[in-house]
C-alpha positions as a Markdown table, in Angstrom:
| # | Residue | x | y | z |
|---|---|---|---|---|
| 1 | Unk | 0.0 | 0.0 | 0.0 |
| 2 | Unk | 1.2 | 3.4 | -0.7 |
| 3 | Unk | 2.1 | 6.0 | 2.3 |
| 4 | Unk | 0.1 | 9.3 | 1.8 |
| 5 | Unk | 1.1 | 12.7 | 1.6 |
| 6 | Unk | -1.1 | 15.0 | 3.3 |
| 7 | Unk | -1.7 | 18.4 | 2.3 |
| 8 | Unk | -3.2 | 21.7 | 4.3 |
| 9 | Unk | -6.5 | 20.6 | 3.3 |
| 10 | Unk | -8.2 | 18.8 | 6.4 |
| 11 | Unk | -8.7 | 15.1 | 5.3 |
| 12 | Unk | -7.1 | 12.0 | 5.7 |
| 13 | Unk | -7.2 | 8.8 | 3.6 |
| 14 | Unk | -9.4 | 5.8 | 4.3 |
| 15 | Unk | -7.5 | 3.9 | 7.2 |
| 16 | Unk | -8.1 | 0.9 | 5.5 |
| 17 | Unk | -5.3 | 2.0 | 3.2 |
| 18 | Unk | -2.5 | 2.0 | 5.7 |
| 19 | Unk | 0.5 | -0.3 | 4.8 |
| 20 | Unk | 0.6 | -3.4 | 6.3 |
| 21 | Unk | 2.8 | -2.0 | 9.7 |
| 22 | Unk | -0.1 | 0.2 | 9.9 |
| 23 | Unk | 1.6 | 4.2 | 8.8 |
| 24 | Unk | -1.1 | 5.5 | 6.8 |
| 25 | Unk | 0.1 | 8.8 | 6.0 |
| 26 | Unk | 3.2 | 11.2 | 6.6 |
| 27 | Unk | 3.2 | 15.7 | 7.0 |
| 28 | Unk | 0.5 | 17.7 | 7.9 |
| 29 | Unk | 0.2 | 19.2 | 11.3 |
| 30 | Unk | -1.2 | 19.0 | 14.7 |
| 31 | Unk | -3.7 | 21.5 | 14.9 |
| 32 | Unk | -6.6 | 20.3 | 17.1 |
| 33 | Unk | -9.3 | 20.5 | 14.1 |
| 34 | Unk | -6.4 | 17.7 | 12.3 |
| 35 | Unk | -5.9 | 15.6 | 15.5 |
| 36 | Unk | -9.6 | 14.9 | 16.4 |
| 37 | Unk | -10.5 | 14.6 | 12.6 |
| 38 | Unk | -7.6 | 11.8 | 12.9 |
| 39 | Unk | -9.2 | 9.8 | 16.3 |
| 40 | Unk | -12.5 | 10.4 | 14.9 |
| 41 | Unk | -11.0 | 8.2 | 12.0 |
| 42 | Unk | -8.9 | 5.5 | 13.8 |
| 43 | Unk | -6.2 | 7.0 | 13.2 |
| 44 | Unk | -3.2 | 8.5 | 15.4 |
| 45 | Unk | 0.0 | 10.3 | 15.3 |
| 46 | Unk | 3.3 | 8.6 | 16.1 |
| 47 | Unk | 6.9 | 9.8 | 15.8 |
| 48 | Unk | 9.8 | 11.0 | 16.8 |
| 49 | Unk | 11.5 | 14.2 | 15.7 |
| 50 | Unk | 13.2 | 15.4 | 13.3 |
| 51 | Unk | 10.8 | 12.5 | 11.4 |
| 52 | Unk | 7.7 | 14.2 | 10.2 |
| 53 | Unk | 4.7 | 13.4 | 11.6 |
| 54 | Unk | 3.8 | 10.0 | 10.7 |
| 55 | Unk | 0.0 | 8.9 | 11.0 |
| 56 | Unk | -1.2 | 5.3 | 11.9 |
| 57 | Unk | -4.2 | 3.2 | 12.0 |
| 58 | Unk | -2.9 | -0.1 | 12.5 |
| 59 | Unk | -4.4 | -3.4 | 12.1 |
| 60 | Unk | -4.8 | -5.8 | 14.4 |
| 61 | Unk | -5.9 | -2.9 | 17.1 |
| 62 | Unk | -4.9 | -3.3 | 20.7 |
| 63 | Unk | -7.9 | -1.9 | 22.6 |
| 64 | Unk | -8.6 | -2.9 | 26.4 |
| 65 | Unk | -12.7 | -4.1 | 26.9 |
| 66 | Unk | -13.1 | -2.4 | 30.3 |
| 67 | Unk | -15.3 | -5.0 | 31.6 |
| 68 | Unk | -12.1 | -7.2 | 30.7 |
| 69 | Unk | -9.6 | -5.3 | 32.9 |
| 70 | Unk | -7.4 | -7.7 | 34.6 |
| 71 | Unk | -7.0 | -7.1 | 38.6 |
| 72 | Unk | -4.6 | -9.3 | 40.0 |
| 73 | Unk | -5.4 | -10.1 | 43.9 |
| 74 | Unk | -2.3 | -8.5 | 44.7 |
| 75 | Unk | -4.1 | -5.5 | 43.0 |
| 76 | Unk | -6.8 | -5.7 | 44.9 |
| 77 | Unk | -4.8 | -5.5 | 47.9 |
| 78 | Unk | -2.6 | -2.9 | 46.8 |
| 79 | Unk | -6.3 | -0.7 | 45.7 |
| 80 | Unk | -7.6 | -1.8 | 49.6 |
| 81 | Unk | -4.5 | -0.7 | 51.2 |
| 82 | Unk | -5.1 | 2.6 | 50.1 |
| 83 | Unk | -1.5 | 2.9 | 49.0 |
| 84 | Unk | -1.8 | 5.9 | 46.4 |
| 85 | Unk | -4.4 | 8.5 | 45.5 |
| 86 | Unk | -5.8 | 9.1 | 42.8 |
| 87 | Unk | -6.9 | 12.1 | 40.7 |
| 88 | Unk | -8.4 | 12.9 | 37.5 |
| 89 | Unk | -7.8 | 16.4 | 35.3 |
| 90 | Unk | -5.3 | 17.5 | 38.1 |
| 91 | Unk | -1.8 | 17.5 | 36.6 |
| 92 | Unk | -2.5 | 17.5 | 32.2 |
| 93 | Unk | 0.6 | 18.3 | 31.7 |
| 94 | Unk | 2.9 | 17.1 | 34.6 |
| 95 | Unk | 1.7 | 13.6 | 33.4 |
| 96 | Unk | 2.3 | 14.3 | 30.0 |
| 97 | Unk | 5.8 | 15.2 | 31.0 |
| 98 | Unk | 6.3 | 11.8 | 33.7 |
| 99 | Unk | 5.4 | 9.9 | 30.2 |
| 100 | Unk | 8.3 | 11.8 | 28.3 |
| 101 | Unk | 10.5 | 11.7 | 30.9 |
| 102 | Unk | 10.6 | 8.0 | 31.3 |
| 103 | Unk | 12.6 | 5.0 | 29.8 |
| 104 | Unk | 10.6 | 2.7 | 27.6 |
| 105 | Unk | 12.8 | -0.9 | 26.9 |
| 106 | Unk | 13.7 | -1.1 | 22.8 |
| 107 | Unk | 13.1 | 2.5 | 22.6 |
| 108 | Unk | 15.8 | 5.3 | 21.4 |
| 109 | Unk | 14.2 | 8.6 | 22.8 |
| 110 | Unk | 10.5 | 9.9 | 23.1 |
| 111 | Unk | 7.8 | 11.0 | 20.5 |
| 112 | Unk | 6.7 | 13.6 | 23.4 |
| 113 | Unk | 8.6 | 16.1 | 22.5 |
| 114 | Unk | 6.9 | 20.2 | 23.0 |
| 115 | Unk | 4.8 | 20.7 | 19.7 |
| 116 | Unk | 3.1 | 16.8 | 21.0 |
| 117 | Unk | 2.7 | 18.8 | 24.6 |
| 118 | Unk | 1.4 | 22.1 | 23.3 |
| 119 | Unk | -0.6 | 19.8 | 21.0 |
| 120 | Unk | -2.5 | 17.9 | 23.3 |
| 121 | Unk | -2.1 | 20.6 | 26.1 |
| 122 | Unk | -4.9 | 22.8 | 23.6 |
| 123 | Unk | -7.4 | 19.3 | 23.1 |
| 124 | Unk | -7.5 | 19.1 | 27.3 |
| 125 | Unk | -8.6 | 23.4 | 27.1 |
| 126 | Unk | -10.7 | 22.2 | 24.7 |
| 127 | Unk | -12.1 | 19.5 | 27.1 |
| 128 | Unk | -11.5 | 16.1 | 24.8 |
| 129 | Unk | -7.9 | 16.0 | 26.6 |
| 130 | Unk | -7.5 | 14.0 | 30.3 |
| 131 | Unk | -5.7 | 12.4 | 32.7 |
| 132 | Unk | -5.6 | 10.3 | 35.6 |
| 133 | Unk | -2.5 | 11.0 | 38.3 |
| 134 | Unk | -1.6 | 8.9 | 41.1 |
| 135 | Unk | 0.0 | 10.2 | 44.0 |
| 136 | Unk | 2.4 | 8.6 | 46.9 |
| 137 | Unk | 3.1 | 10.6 | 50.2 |
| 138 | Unk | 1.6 | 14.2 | 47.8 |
| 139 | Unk | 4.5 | 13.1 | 45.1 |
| 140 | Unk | 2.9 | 12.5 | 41.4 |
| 141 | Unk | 4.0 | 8.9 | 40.8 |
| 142 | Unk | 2.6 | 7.4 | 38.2 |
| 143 | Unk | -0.6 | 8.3 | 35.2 |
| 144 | Unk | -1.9 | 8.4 | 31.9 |
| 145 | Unk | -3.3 | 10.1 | 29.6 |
| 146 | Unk | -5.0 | 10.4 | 26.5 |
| 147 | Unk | -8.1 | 11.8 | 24.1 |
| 148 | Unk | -11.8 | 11.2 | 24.8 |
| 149 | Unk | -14.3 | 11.2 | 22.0 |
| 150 | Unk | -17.8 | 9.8 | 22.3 |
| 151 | Unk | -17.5 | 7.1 | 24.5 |
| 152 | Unk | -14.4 | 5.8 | 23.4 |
| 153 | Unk | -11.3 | 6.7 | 25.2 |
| 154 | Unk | -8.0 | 6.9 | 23.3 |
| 155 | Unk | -4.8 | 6.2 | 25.5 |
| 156 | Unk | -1.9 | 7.6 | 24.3 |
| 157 | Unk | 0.6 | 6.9 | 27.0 |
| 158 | Unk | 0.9 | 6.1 | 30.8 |
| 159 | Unk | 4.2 | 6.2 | 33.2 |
| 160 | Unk | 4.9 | 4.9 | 36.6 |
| 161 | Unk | 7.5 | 6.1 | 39.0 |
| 162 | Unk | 6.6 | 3.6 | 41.7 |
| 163 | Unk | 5.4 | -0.3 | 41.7 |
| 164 | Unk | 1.8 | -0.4 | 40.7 |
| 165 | Unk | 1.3 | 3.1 | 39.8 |
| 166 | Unk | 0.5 | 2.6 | 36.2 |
| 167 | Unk | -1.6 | -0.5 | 37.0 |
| 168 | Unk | -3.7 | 2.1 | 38.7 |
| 169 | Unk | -4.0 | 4.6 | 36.9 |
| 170 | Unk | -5.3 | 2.4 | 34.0 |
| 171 | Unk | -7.9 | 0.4 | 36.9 |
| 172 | Unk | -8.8 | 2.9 | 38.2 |
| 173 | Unk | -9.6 | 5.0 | 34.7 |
| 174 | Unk | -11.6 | 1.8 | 33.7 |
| 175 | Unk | -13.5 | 1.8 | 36.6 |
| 176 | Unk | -14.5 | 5.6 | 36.3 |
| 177 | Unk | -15.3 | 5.2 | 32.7 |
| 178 | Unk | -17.5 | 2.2 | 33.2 |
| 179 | Unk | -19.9 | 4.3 | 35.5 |
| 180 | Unk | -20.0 | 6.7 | 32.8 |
| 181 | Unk | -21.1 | 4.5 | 30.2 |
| 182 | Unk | -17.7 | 3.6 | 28.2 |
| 183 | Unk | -16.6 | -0.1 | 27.2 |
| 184 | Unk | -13.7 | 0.3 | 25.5 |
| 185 | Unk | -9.8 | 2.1 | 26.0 |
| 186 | Unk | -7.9 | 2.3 | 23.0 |
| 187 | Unk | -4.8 | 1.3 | 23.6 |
| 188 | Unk | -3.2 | 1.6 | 19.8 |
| 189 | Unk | 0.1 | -0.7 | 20.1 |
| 190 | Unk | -0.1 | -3.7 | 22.3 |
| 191 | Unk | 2.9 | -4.6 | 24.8 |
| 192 | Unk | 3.1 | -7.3 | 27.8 |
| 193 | Unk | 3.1 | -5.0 | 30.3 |
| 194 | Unk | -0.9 | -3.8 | 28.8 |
| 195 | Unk | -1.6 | -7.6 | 27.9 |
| 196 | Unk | -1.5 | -8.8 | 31.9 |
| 197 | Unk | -3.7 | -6.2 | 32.5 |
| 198 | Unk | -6.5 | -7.4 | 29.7 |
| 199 | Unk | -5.5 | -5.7 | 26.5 |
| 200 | Unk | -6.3 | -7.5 | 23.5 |
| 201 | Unk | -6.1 | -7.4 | 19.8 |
| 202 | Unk | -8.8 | -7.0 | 17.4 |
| 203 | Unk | -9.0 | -6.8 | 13.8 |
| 204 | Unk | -9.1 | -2.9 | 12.3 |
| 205 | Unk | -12.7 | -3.1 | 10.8 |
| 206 | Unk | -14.0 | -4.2 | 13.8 |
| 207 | Unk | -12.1 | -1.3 | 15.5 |
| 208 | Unk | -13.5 | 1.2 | 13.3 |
| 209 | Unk | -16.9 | -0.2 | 13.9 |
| 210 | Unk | -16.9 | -0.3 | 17.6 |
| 211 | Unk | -15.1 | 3.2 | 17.1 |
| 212 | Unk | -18.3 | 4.9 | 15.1 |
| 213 | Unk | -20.8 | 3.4 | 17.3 |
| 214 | Unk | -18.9 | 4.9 | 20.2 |
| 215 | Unk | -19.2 | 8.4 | 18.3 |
| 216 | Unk | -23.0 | 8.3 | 18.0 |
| 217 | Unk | -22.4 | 9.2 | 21.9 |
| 218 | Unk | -22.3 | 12.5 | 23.7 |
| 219 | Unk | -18.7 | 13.3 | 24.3 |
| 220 | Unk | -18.3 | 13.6 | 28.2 |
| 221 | Unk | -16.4 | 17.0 | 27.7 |
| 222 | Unk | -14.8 | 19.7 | 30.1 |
| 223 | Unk | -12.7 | 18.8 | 33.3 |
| 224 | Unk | -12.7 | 15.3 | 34.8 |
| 225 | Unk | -12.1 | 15.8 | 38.1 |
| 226 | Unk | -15.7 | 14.6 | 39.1 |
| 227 | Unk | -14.9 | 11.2 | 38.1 |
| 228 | Unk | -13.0 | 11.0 | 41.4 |
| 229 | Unk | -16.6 | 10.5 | 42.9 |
| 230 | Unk | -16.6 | 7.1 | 41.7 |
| 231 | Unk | -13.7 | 5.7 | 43.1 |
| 232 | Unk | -15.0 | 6.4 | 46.5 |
């Protein structure tokens, strides 16, 4: 399949023509009008400077079912204990700089560089944007965070800075999002560490499908901080 060249008009090719490791199309920008067009389409950004921006939709699609969210009992007694707290729509951007900040096995450097934080820094003032932060002793430890559209949320990337913290965050995002409605978390490239906690991969069209039944949805927009309610 051939890689596309995107211009300044905003559009993007069907997803269905992405080559077969999933790059779709290469240029363009991240404006937020081009970004939510992009998850609106399956698609996402991935790449790391001085690459231009490289667009993805890839196929199979890792996605975690919340329902399907794996809690270990040592989980369970690590969520009892009460060990961390955690918050949603607190700390956008000091999350968005744990995940750039920290060291990723097989990987040379970070695709969160500033134009990817004042990127998605605008889609969380524009309400679409959110993350969840875990805390330790008032220290941010661990969190993730990603792009909410419909009922669908996108993850783009989590971090942890102490044992569990990630596992957390994503639980404890699942089980926020469940009492709002959602089923599923986009998780875009699977790894181990997202497979013991239920991730799975499913074919693109089915993706897409689940993805523009999710958009007939109301968007839960604005600041996430109420979501705290339900961990209570």
């Amino acid at each position: 399949m051939p890689v596309f060249m995107l211009t300044d008009d905003l559009v993007f090719p069907d997803p269905l023509f992405a080559n077969e490791d999933g790059l779709l199309a290469v240029g363009g920008d991240l404006d937020a009008d081009r970004l939510l067009l992009a998850y609106e389409s399956g698609i996402f950004p991935w790449f790391s400077p001085p690459d231009p921006i490289l667009w993805w939709s890839p196929d199979p699609r890792c996605v975690v079912y919340i329902d399907e969210i794996k809690v270990s009992k040592s989980m369970r007694n690590v969520l009892n204990q009460k060990k961390f707290k955690v918050t949603f729509d607190r700390a956008f951007v000091n999350v968005m700089d744990g995940c750039r900040r920290v060291e990723r096995p097989g990987q040379d450097g970070t695709w969160i560089n500033g134009d990817i934080i004042e990127a998605y820094l605008t889609l969380h003032e524009l309400g679409v944007a959110h993350s969840v932060e875990v805390w330790q002793d008032d220290k941010l430890v661990g969190g993730l965070y990603g792009i909410s559209l419909g009922n669908m949320f996108f993850g783009e990337s989590m971090f942890a800075e102490a044992s569990n913290a990630s596992k957390v965050a994503l639980i404890s995002m699942g089980r926020a999002l469940k009492e709002e409605g959602f089923e599923i978390i986009d998780c875009q490239i699977y790894n181990d560490h997202l497979g013991r906690m239920g991730a799975t991969h499913i074919p693109r069209q089915l993706f897409l499908d689940e993805l523009n039944k999710s958009l007939k949805q109301p968007t839960l927009k604005g600041n996430w901080e109420f979501l705290e309610e339900h961990l209570k």
